[in-house]
C-alpha atoms as one frame of an Amber mdcrd trajectory, in Angstrom:
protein
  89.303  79.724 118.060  92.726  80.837 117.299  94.404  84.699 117.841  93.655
  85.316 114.339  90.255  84.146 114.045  88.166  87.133 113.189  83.740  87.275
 113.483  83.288  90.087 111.077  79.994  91.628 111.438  78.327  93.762 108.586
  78.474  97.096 111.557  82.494  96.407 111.827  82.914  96.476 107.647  80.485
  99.364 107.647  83.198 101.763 109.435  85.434 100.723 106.739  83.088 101.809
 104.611  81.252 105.110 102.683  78.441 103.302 102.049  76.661 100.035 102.221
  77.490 100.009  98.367  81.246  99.637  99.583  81.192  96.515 101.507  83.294
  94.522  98.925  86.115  97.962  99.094  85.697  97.470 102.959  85.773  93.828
 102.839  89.400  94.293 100.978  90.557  97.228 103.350  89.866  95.272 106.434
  91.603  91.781 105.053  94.772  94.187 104.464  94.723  94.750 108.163  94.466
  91.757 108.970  96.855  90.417 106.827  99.570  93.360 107.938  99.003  92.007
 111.739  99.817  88.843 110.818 103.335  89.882 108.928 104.025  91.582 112.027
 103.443  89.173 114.606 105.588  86.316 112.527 108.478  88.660 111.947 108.595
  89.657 108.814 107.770  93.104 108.211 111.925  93.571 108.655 112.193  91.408
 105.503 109.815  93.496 103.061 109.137  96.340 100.833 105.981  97.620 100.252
 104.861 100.626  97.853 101.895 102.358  96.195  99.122 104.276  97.622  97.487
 101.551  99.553 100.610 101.077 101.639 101.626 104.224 102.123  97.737 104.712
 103.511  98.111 101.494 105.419 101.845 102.855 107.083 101.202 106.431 107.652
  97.750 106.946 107.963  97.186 103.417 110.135  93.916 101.811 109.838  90.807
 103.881 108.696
């Protein structure tokens, strides 16, 4: 298992989520984060732009 391996259970995607209806919009929400980390940790958050609602959720709000 590697430091960005990730067990998603259907509990964790459900606090991403309204509903059970939602799981796909939670599915998406969490991958973001996950995908942010991983800019991070490489280095190259320094070297991009983002905009649009989603980041500016993502950036200022943090995770939800």
């Amino acid at each position: 298992m590697s430091e960005y391996d990730v067990d998603l259970t259907r509990a964790h995607l459900l606090r991403h989520a309204p509903s059970a209806q939602s799981l796909g919009a939670a599915l998406i929400d969490v991958a973001q984060d996950l995908l942010l980390r991983n800019l991070v940790d490489v280095g190259l958050m320094d070297l991009l732009v983002f905009k649009g609602g989603t980041a500016l959720r993502k950036f200022y709000a943090g995770a939800q």
